[in-house]
N, C-alpha and C positions, 0 to 999 in steps of 0.2 A: 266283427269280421266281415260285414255283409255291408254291400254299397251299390250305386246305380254306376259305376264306372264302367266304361266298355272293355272290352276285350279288344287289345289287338291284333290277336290274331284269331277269326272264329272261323267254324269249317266252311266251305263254298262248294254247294252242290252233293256232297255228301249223302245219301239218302240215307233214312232211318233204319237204324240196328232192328227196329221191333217198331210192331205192326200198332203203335200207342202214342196218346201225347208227349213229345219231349219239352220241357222246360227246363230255363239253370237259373242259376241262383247264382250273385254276382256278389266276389269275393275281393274285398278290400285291397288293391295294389298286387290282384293273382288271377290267373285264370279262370274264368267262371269255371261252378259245378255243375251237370248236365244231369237231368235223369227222366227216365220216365214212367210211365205212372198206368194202372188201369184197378181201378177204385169203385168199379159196380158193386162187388161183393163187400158181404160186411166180415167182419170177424178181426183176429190180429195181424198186422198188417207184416208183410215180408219185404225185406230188403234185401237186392243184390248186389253183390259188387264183383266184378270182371278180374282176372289178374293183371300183372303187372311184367309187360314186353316190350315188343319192339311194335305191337299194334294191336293191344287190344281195346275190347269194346265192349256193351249190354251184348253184343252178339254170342258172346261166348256163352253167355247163360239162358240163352232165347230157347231152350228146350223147358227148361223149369219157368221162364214168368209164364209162355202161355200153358201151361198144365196149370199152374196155379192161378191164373187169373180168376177162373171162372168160380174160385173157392174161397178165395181174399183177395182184399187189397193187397197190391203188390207193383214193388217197386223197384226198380234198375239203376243203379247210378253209371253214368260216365264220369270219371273221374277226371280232375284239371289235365292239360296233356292228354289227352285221350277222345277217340269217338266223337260225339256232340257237344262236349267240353269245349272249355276253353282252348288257348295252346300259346306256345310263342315261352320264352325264358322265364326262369322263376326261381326263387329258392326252394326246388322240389327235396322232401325230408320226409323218413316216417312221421315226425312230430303234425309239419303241414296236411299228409294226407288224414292223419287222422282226428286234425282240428275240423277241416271238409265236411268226415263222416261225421262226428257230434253236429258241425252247423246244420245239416239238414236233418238229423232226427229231432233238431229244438225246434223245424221251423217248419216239416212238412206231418209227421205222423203223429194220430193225434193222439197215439197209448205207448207203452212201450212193445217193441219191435223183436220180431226174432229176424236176427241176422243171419247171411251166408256170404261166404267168402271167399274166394278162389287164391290157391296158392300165397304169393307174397302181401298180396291186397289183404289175409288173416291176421298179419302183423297190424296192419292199420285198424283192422276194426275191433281187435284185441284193447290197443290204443285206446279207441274212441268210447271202449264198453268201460275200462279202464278210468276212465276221467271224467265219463256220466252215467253211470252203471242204473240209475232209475231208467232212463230212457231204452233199453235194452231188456229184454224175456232171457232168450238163450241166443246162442252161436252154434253155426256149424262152419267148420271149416276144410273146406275138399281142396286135398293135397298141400296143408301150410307149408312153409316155410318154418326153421328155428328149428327142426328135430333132430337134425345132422350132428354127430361129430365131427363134420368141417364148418368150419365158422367163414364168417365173410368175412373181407377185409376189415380191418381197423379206420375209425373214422376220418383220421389226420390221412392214411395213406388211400382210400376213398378222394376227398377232396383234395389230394394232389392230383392224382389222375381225370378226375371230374374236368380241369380246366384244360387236359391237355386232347379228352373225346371232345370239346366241346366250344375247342377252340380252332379258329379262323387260321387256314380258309378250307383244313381239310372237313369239318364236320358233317357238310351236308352231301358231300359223294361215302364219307364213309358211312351215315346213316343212308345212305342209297343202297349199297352194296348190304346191309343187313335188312334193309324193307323191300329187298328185290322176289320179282314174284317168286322166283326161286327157292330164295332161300326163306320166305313167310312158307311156302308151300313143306320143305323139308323140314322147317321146325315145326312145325303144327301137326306136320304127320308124324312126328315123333311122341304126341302126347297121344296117337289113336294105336289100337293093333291092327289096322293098315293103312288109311289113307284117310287124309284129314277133308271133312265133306267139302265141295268144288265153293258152294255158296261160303262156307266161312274163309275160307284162302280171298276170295275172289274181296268181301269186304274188309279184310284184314289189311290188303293190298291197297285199297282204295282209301281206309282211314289213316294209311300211314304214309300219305301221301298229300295229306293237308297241307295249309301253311303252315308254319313253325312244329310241324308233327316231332321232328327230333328231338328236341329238347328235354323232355321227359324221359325215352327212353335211353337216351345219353345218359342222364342222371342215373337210370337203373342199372346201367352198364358198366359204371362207375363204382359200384358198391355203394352209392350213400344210401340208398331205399331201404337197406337193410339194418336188423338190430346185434349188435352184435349179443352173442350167448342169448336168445331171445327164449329160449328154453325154461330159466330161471330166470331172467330179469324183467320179462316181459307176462308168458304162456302160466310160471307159478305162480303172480302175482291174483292173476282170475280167479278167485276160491271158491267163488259165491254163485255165479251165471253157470245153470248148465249146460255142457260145451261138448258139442257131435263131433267128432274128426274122422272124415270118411279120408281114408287113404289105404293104396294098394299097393300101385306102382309108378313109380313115374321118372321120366328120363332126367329129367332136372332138379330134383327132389331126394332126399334120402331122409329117410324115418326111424334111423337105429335109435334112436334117444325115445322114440315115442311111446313103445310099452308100458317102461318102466315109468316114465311119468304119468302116464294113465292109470295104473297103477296104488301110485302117490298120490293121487288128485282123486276122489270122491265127485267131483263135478264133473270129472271130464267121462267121455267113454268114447270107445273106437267102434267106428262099423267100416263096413267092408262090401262095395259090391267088386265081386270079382267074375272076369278080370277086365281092367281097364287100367291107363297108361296116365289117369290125372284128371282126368274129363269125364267121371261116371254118367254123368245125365245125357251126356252124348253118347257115351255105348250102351247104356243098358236104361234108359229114362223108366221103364218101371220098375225095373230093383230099386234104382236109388231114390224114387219118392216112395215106396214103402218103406224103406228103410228111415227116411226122412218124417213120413207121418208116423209110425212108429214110435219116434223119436218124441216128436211133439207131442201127440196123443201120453206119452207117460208125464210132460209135464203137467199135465191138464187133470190127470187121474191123481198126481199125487198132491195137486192144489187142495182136490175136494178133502 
């Protein structure tokens, strides 16, 4: 999957999400993978990955790498379409994003990895743990997708709509009209209990205003990013990885399904910092890395 091909469309003047090297990793006839990295510490190494919008970025998780930097290696991806990624049109697919995630844990960390994941990006790295499960410790997943009894579209009626967000000539005034400061500002304050901080509106804005920025989150808009029944087809599938699901509340998100499947899963378990609207480590960053080491720390006791 990995090649020296450029990208034609890469960010111009963009400044960095986090305060660390960014490299990507150049993916065979798609947009590069972007990530970055801060790898002083020794120990197992953390992987983050951003949700999946109209703009996001490693910013969204820039409370948790630098807390953890100074503890492990740790790492941020921007994902294709997105942030210091690539961008510009593609066949963007759950399947694609989380071919991405497996490409870089074969090629950048050198043990297996505990992952984290935000919101719909859980779906991908589910995927990726999914179809290289050595490469992978555990997952946490703050606020997934898939626990809803509302389902997303079906994929035939996804890729009808897909071509009609995404087609010429309205696509790039109507991806205007949803990356407008406005309205990034109104939906980001909807994942906070009051106002979403001035610095992430302000870079949200700025990375969704690259070249070819649309493209991606047209596709998300679209339904194709989504699995359908991801509950069972996808979330039951993981038996083995044990899997944190920090969820509370959140405006775009519903969890009725998730009890009971936690429940029925032996691997998986719930935690909870309350309250927060989808973004714990932005309202409450020490509940939710205690709750996080916590976490970790009993895989490590039940190893010995």
């Amino acid at each position: 999957m990995t090649a020296t091909n450029r990208d034609s469309h890469i960010t111009v003047g963009l400044a960095p999400a986090l305060d660390a090297p960014c490299e990507r990793i150049a993916l065979r006839h798609r947009p590069s993978l972007a990530y970055y990295s801060d790898q002083q510490a020794s120990g197992r190494p953390l992987v983050l990955i951003h949700s999946i919008n109209a703009a996001p970025s490693s910013f969204e998780v820039k409370p948790l790498f630098e807390h953890y930097r100074q503890q492990r290696p740790v790492f941020s991806l921007d994902l294709p379409g997105f942030g210091q990624a690539g961008r510009g049109p593609a066949n963007y697919s759950p399947e694609y994003y989380a071919e991405v995630i497996e490409t870089f844990l074969a090629q950048v960390p050198d043990q297996p990895v505990d992952l984290l994941a935000l919101s719909l990006s859980s779906e991908f790295a589910v995927r990726a743990t999914l179809s290289s499960p050595e490469r992978v410790r555990s997952l946490v997943l703050i606020s997934p997708t898939g626990f809803s009894k509302r389902q997303p579209p079906p994929r035939p009626f996804s890729n009808f709509i897909h071509p009609l967000l995404a087609g010429l000539p309205w696509n790039q005034p109507l991806f205007d009209l949803v990356a407008s400061r406005r309205s990034i500002n109104y939906y980001l304050s909807q994942s906070f209990m009051q106002q979403a901080p001035r610095e992430m509106v302000d870079y949200a804005f700025a990375t969704s205003h690259q070249p070819g920025a649309r493209h991606a989150p047209l596709t998300f808009l679209s339904g194709k990013l989504f699995t359908l029944q991801a509950m069972t087809k996808l979330y039951g599938q993981l038996t083995t990885h044990p899997t944190l699901v920090l969820a509370d509340r959140d405006p775009y998100v519903r969890f009725e399904g998730l009890d009971n499947f936690i429940t029925a899963h032996a691997n998986w378990r719930r935690g909870r910092v309350v309250p927060n609207m989808g973004l714990p480590h932005w309202e409450d960053l020490a509940a939710t890395v205690k709750t996080l080491d916590e976490f970790w720390a009993s895989l490590e006791s039940s190893a010995d």
